[in-house]
KEMAR-36750 format. One record per residue (C-alpha): residue number from 0; residue in three letters; x, y, z. Coordinates in steps of 0.2 Angstrom, whole numbers. Layout:
BEGIN
+-------+------+-------+-------+-------+
: filum : voke :    px :    py :    pz :
+-------+------+-------+-------+-------+
:   NUM :  ALA :     X :     Y :     Z :
...
+-------+------+-------+-------+-------+
END
This chain:
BEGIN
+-------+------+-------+-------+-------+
: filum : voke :    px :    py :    pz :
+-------+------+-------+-------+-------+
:     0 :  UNK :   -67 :    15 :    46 :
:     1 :  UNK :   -52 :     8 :    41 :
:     2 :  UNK :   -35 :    10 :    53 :
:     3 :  UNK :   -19 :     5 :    48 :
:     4 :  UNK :    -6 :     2 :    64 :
:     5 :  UNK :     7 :     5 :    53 :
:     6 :  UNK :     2 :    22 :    50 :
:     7 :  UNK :    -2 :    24 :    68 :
:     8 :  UNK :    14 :    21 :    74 :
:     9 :  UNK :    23 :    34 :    66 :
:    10 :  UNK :    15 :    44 :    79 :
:    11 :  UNK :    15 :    32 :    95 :
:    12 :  UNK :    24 :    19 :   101 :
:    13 :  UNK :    12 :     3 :   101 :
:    14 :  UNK :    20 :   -12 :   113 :
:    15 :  UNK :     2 :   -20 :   116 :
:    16 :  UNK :    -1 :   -39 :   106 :
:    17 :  UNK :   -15 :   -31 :    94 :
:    18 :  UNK :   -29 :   -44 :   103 :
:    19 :  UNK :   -24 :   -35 :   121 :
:    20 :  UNK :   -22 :   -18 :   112 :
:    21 :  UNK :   -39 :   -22 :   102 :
:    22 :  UNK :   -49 :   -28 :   119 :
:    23 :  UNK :   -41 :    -9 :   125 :
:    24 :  UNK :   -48 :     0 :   111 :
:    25 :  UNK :   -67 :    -8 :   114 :
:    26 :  UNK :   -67 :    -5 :   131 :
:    27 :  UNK :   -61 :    15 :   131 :
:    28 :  UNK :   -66 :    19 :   112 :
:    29 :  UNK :   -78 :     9 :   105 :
:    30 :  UNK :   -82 :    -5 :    93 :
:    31 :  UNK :   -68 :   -15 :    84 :
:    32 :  UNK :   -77 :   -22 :    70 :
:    33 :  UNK :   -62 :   -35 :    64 :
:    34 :  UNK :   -43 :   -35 :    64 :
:    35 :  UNK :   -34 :   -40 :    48 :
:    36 :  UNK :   -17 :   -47 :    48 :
:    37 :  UNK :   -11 :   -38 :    32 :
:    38 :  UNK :     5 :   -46 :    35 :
:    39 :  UNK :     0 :   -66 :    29 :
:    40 :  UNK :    -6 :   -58 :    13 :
:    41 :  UNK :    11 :   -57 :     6 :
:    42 :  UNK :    21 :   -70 :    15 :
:    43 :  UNK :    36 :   -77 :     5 :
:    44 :  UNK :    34 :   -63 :   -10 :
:    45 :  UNK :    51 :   -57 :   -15 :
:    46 :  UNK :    59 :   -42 :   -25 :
:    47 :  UNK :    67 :   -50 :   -39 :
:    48 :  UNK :    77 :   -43 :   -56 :
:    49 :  UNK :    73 :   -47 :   -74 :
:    50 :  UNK :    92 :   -53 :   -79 :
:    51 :  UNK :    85 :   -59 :   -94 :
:    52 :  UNK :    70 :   -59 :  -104 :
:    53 :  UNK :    68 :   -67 :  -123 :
:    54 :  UNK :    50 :   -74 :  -131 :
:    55 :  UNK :    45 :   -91 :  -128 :
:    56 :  UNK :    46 :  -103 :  -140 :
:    57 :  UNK :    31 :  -110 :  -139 :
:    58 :  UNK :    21 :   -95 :  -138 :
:    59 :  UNK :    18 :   -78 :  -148 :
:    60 :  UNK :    12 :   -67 :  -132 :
:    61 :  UNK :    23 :   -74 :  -117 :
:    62 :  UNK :    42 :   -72 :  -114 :
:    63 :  UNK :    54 :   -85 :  -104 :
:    64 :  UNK :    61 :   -72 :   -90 :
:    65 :  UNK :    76 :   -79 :   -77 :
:    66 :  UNK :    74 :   -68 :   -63 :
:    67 :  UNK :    88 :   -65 :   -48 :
:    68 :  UNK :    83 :   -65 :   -28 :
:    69 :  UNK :    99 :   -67 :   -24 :
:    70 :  UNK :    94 :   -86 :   -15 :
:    71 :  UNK :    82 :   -79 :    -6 :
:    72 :  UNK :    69 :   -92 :    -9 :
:    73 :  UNK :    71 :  -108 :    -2 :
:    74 :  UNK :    66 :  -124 :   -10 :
:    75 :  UNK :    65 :  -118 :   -29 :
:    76 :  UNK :    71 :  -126 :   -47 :
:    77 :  UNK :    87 :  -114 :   -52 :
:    78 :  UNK :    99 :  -114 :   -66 :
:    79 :  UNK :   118 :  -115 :   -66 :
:    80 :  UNK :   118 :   -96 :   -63 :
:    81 :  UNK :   105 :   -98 :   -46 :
:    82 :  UNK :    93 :   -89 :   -57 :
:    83 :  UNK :    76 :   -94 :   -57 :
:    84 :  UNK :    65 :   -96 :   -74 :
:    85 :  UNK :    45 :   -89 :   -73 :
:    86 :  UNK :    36 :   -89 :   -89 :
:    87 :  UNK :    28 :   -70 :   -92 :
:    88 :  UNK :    16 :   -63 :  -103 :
:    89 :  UNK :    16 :   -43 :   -96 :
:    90 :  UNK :    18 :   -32 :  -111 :
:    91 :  UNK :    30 :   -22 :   -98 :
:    92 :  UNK :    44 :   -35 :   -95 :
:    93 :  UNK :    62 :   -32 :   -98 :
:    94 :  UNK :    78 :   -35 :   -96 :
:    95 :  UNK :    84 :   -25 :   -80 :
:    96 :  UNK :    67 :   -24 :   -70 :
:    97 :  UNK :    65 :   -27 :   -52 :
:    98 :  UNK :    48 :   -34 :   -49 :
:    99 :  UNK :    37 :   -41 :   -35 :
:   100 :  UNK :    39 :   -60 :   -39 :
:   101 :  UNK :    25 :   -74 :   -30 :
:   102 :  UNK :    34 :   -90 :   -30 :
:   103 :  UNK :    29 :  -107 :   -27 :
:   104 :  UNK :    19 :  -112 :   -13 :
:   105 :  UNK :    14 :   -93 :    -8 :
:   106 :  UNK :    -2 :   -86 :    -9 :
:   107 :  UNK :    -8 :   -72 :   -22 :
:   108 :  UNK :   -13 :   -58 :    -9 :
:   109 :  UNK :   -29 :   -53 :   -19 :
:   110 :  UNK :   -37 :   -69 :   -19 :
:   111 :  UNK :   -38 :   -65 :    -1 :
:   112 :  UNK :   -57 :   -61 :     4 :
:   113 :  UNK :   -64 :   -74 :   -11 :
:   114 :  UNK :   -69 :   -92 :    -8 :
:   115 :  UNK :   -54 :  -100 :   -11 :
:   116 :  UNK :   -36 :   -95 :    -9 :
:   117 :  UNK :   -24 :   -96 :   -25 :
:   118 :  UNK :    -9 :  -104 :   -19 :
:   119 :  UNK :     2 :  -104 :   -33 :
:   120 :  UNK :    15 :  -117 :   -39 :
:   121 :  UNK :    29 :  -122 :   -52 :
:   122 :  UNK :    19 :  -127 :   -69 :
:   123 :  UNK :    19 :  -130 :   -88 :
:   124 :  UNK :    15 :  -115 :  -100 :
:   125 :  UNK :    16 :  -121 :  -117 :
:   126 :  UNK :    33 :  -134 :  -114 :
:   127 :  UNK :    41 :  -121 :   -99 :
:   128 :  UNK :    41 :  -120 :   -84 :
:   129 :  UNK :    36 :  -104 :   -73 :
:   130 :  UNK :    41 :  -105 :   -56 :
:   131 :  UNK :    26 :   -94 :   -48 :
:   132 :  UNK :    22 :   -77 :   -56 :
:   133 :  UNK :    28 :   -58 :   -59 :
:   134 :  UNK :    13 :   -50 :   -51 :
:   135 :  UNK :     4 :   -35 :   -57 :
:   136 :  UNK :    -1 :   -22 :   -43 :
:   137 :  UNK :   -20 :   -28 :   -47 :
:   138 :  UNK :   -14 :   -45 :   -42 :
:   139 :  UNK :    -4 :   -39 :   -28 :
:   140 :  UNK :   -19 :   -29 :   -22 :
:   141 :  UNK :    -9 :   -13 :   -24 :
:   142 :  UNK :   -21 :    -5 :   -34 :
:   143 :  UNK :   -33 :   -10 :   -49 :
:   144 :  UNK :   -21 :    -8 :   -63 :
:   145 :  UNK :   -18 :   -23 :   -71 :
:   146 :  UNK :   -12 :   -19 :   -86 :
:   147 :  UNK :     7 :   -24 :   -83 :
:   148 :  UNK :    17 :   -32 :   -70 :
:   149 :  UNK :    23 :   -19 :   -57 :
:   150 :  UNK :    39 :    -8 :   -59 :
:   151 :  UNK :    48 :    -7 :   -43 :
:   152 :  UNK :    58 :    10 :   -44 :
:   153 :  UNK :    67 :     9 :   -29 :
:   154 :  UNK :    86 :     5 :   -26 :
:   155 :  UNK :    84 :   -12 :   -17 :
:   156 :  UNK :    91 :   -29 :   -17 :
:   157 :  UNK :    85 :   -43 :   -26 :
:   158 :  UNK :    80 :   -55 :   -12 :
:   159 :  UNK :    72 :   -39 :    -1 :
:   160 :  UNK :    53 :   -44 :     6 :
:   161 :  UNK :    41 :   -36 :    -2 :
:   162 :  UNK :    29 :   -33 :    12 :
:   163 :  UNK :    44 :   -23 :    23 :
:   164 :  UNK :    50 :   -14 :     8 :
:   165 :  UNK :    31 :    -5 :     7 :
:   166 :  UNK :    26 :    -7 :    25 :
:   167 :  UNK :    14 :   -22 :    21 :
:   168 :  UNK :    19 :   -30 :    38 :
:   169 :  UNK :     1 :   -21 :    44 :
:   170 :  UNK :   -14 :   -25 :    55 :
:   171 :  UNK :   -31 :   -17 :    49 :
:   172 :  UNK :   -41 :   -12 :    61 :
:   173 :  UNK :   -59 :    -8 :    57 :
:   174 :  UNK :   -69 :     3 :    70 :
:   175 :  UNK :   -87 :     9 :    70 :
:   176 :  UNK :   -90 :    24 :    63 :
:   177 :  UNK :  -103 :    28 :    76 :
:   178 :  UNK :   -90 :    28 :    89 :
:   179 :  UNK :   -84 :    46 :    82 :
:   180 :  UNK :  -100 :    54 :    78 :
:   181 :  UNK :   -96 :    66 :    93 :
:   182 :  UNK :   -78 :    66 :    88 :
:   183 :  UNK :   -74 :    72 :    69 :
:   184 :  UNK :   -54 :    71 :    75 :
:   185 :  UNK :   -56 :    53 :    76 :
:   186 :  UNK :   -60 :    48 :    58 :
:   187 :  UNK :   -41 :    52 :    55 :
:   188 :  UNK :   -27 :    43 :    58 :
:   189 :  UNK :   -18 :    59 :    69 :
:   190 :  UNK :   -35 :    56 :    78 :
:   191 :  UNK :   -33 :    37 :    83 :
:   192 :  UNK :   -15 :    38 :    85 :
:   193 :  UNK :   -19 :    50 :    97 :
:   194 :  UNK :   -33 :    40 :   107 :
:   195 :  UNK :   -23 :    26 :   107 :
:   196 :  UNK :    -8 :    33 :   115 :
:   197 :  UNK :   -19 :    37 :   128 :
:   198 :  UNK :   -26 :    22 :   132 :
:   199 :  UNK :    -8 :    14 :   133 :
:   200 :  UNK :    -1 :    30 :   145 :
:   201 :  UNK :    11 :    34 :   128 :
:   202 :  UNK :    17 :    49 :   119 :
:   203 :  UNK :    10 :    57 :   106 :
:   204 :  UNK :    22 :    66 :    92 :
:   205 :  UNK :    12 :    75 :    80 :
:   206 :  UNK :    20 :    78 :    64 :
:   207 :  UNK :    29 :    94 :    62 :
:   208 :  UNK :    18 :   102 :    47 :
:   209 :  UNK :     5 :   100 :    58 :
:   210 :  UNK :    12 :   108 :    71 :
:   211 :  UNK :    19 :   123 :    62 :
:   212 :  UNK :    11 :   125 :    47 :
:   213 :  UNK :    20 :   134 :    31 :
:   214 :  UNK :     5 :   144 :    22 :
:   215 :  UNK :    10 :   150 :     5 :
:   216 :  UNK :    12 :   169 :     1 :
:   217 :  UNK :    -1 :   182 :    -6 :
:   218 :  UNK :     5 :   180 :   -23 :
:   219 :  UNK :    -3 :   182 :   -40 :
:   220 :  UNK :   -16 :   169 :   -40 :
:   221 :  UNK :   -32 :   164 :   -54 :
:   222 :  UNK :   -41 :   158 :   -35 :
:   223 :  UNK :   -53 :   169 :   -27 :
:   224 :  UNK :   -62 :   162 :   -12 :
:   225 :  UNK :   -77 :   170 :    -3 :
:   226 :  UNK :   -91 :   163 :    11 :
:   227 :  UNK :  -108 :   169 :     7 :
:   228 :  UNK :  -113 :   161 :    25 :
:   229 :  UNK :  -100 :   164 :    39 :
:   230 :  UNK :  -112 :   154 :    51 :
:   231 :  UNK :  -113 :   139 :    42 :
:   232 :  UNK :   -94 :   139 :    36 :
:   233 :  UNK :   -80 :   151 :    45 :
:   234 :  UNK :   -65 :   144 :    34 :
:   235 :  UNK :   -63 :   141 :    18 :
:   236 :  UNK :   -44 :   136 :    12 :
:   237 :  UNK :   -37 :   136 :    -6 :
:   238 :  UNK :   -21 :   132 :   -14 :
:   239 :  UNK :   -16 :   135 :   -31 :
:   240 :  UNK :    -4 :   121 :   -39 :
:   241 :  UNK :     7 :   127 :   -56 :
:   242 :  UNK :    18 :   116 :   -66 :
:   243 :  UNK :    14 :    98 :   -59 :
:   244 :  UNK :    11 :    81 :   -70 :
:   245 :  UNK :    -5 :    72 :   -68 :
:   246 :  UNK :     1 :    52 :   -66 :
:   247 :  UNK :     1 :    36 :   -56 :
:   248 :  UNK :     5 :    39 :   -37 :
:   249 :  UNK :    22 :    29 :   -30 :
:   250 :  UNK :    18 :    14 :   -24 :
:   251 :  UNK :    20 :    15 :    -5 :
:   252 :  UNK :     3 :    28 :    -7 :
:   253 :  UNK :    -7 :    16 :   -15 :
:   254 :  UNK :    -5 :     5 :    -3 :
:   255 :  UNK :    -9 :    14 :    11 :
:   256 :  UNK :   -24 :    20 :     1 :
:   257 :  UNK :   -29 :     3 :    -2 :
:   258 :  UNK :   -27 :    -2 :    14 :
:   259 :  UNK :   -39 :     8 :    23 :
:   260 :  UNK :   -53 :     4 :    11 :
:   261 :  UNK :   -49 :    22 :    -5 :
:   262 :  UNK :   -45 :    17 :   -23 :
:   263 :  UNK :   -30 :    24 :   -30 :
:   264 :  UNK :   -35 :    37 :   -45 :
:   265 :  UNK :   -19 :    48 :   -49 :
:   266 :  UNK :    -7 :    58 :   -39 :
:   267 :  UNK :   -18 :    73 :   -38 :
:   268 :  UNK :   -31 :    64 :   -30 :
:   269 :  UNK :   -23 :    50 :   -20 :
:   270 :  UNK :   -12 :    65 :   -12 :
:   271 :  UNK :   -28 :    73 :    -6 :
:   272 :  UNK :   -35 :    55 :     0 :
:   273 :  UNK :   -19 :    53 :     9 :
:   274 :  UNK :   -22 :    69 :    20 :
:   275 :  UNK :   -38 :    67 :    24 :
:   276 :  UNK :   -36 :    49 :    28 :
:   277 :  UNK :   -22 :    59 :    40 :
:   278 :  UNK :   -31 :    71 :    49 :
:   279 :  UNK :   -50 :    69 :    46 :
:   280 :  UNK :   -50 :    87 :    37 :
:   281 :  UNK :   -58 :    86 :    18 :
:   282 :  UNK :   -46 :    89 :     5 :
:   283 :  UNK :   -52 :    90 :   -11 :
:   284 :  UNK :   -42 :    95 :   -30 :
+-------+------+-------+-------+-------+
END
């Protein structure tokens, strides 16, 4: 099972360096099978903006794009203007995009895990040069969509990192699952934040839906629910949902998805990922 201390610090505060915290956690919980600094993955990737994008000249499918990080890379060819020149052939590039861009020197997160690391660098596409890459969420390990580079839809600056702007700055965790066959509570999130307030003498906050939940009224619905075996189930909850769109999830929820070892699908099902991931109770649409 897969833990993301990000997560679990929304709930309790965690002051331990992860190898004292990770030696706690073995001694009063159980197995940690390996820590992942998340973090290194996406060192030196920026938020940039498409200011201009026109078809290359020497090339039918790739487009000369000058993108603006307002300086934020160091050491970096730019043009009069600071902007800097990447050659892309995404199908989704425009003018006016912010983007996740990888330039020289870094590192594209998902070729962490192969043989060898691709470390990227400024090179020649057909007589241009392409400082690094605008990277797909595929290539950003994201999500498995690599159909386009990936649209960033929030109101940031050019220049903002992108691992703090979707809380990427992460350690993984990965526990045993045995260690919680005699706790269910513990293959959520809630669960292990809760466990490892404890073990550091800190508070825990539950969140406030989860404290006071809102249930929805006895209205008209098309969902009837009954138990045909009270002793092997007691509950059995059912929601009806009208007048939603079935589409990609924002980004920051497929990377906590991805994170902790689920594929993003769509929004639907992601959302119902997300909660179980949360509070170890099956959610299923």
């Amino acid at each position: 099972m897969k833990i993301s201390l990000n997560w679990v610090k929304q709930f309790t505060e965690v002051d331990l360096p992860t190898d004292e915290l990770v030696k706690l956690a073995t001694e009063r919980l159980g197995g940690i099978e390996s820590v992942t600094d998340y973090a290194k993955h996406y060192e030196g990737i920026v938020v940039a903006k498409v200011v201009s994008c026109v078809k290359h000249p020497n090339a039918d499918k790739l487009n000369l794009c000058k993108i603006d990080d307002a300086g934020a890379v160091k050491d970096v060819a730019r043009d009069e203007n600071g902007y800097v020149q990447v050659v892309c052939g995404a199908p989704n590039v425009r003018e006016g995009l912010l983007v996740a861009w990888i330039p020289p020197g870094s590192i594209v997160p998902v070729s962490y895990g192969e043989k060898e690391l691709f470390v990227l660098e400024a090179r020649d596409l057909r007589g241009e040069v392409s400082n690094g890459m605008l990277a797909s969420p595929a290539e950003l390990g994201t999500s498995d969509d690599h159909s386009g580079i990936l649209e960033i839809e929030e109101d940031v600056k050019p220049g903002t990192s992108f691992k703090e702007l979707y809380g990427l700055d992460d350690t993984i965790l990965e526990i045993e699952n045995k260690m919680f066959t005699h706790r269910p509570d513990g293959f959520g999130h809630l669960g292990v934040a809760r466990e490892i307030a404890g073990i550091q003498h800190k508070a825990f906050k539950s969140p406030d839906w989860y404290l006071n939940p809102k249930l929805p009224g006895k209205g008209d619905s098309n969902v009837e629910v009954s138990i045909e075996d009270p002793e092997l189930s007691q509950r059995y909850m059912a929601v009806e949902f009208e007048n939603f769109k079935v589409s990609k999830s924002p980004i920051w929820l497929q990377s906590y998805l991805k994170r902790v070892g689920m594929k993003p699908i769509n929004n639907v099902v992601d959302i119902t990922n997300y909660i179980m991931m949360l509070s170890a109770q099956p959610v299923h649409a």
